[in-house]
N, C-alpha and C positions, 0 to 999 in steps of 0.2 A: 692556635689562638691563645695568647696569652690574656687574662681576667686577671685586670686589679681590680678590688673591692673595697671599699670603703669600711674603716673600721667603725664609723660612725651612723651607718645605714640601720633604717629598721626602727623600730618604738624608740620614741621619748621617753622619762618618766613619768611624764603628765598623763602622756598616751596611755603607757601602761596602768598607770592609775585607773583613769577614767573604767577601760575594762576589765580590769579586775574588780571592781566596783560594781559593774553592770553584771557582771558574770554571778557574781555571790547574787547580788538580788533576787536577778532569774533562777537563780539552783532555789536559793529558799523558797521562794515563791510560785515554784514550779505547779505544784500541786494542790495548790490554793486558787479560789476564783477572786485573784487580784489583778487589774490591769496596771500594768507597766510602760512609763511613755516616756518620752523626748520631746523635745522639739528640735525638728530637724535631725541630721546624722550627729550620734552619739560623739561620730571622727571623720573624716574627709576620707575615707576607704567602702567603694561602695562594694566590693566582696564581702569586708567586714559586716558594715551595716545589712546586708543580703544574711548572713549567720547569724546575727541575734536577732532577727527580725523573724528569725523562723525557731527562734527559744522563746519567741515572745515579744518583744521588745516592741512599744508601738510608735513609731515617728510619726509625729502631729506636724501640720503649719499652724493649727488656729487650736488659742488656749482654750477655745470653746467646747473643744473636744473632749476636753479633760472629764471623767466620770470622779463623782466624790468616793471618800475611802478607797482612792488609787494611789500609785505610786508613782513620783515623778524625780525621772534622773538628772539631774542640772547636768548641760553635756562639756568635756574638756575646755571649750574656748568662754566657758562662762556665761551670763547670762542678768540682763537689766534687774534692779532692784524692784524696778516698779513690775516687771511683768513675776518677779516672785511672787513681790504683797498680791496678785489676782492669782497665783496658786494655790497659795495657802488658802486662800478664802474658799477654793474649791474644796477644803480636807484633807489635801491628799498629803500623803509623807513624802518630805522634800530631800533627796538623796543630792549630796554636793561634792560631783568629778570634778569642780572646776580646776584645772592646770595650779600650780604655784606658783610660779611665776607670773601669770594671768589675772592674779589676784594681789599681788605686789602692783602688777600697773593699772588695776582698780585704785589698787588703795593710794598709789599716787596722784593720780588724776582727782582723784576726792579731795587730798589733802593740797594738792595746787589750787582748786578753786574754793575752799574753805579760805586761804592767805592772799586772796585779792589777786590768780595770777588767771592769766589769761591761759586756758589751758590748747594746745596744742597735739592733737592725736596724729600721729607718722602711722599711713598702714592705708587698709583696702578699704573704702567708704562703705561696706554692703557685706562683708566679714562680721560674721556672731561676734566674733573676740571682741571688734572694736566699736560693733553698736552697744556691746553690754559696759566696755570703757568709758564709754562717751554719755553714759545713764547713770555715771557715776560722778562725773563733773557736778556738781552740788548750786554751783549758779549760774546755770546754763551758758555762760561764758567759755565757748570751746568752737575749735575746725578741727575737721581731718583733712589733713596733707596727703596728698598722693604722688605731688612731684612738684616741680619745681614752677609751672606755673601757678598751683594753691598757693605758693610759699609768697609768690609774687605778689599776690591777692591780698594776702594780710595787712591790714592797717598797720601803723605804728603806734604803739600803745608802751604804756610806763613797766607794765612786767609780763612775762610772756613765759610761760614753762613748759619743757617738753614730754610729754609720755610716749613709747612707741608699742605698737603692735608687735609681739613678740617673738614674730617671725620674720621681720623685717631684715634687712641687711645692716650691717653699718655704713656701708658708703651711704646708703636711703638718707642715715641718720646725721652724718656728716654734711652731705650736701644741702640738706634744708637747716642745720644749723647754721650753716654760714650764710644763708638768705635771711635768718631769722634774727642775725646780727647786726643786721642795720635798721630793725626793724623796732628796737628796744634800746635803753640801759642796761635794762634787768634780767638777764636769759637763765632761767633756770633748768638743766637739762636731767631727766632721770632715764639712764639708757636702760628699758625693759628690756630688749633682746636677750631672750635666755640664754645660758650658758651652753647649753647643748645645739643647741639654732648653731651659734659662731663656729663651733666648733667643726660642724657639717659644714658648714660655709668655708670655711680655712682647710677642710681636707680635701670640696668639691675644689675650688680654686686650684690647689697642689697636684690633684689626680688628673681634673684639666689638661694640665699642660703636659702630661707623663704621659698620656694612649693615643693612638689614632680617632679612637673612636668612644663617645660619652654615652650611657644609658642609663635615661634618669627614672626611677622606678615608683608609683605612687601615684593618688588619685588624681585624676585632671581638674577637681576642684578644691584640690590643697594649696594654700598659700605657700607655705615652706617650701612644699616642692618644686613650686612652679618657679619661686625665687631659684634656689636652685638649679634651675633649666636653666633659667637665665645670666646666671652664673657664667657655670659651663662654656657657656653661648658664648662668651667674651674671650676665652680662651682658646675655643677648641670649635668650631664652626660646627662640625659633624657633630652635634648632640642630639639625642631624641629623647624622648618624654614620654612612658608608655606607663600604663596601668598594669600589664602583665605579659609572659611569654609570648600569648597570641600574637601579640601586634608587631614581634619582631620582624621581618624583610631581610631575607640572606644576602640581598645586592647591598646593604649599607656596610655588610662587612667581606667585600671581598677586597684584595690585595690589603687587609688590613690584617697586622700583626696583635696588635693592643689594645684591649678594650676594659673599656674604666666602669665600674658599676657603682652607683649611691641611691639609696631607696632616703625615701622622705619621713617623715616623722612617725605619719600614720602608716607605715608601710609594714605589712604585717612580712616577717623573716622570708616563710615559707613563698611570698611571691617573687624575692629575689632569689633564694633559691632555683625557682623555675624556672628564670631566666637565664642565670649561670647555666643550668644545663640546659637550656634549648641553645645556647651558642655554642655549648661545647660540640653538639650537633653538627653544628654548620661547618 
């Protein structure tokens, strides 16, 4: 069996940020009776979240939780202004993983709805990233688009600007602007999609059509990833979507020569790794 790999598999920089970030906290903190929180997965890798969860790390839903003189991580995909100011009022010291990128299409979406535009969020309705995006829209004048019946939905208004979830594709971004073109005069478009997103995208696409067989590697509640899957999917019918070696099945690769590997944002090395060699197995 031949394994091509993507050279673009495995952490982001945002990713890598956000835990290295989290990792220093917990080392210093270790030996201290400080509590350390979240809200929700620090990253869309539930192995990962499963590891610092056992250095400490506490994943909260409800800010209620929060204990004063703790410590609270803002996790990778960012996080509402308003649900900060109820942080801070708890005491705690406010650690900020947010992504870079993440914070560029904050600060767009802010500054579209400061300039009278109707802001326009492309991405998942129910995504951290894009609820903390959409708490930044400054006059509550905003939708999130998910496809092209949202897009259809939109009134026709004098100026209309777009932000995207930064994991998004650009064909996403593509096709709802051209819905959003009859929909205005005024289309103002800021394409978030990081630079490292595309890039995984443009290699998934390439590797696609090069193997018999796709194995998309990363959490099953990661956006990037699952775009990704989906990807794939258009080219290459045989794709699968797995979290880790386990879930591999030797009948997907028999009389198959070629098989293509790309791990998603949050995909920590060593799980792809494991998977290269459980095929090499087979």
């Amino acid at each position: 069996m031949e394994i091509k790999k993507s050279r673009y598999s495995g952490y982001c920089f945002g990713v890598k940020r956000a835990l290295n970030l989290t990792e220093k906290i917990l080392q210093e903190n270790r030996s201290k009776n400080v509590k350390i929180y979240t809200l929700g997965s620090i990253i869309h890798n539930s192995g990962v979240t499963r590891g610092l969860a056992g250095k400490g790390l506490i994943s909260i839903r409800d800010l209620g939780e929060i204990e004063p003189n703790s410590i609270f991580i803002i996790r990778s995909h960012g996080m509402s202004p308003r649900l900060i100011k109820k942080i801070k009022a708890k005491d705690a010291v406010i650690i900020d993983a947010t992504c870079p990128f993440v914070k560029k299409a904050q600060a767009r979406a802010e500054n579209l709805s400061k300039n009278g535009y109707f802001v326009v969020i492309i991405g998942n309705k129910n995504h951290p990233e894009v609820i903390g995006i959409k708490d930044h829209v400054m006059n509550g004048e905003y939708t999130v688009v998910e496809n092209e019946i949202d897009a259809d939905n939109i009134k026709s208004m004098e100026k209309i600007g777009i932000v995207v979830q930064t994991t998004q594709t650009i064909d996403k971004l593509k096709l709802i602007k051209n819905k959003l073109l009859e929909k205005t005069r005024k289309l103002l478009i800021y394409n978030t999609i990081c630079s490292t997103t595309k890039k995984r995208q443009d290699s998934t696409r390439k590797l696609s059509k090069s193997v018999d067989i796709m194995i998309v590697v990363g959490g099953k509640n990661s956006a990037n990833t699952t775009h990704l899957k989906e990807m794939s999917e258009k080219y290459n019918k045989l794709t699968y979507h797995i979290e880790n070696y386990r879930e591999l099945k030797p009948e997907w690769f028999k009389n198959k020569t070629k098989a293509g590997i790309i791990g998603g944002a949050s995909t920590p090395e060593r799980d792809i790794i494991g998977v290269i060699e459980e095929i090499e197995k087979i």
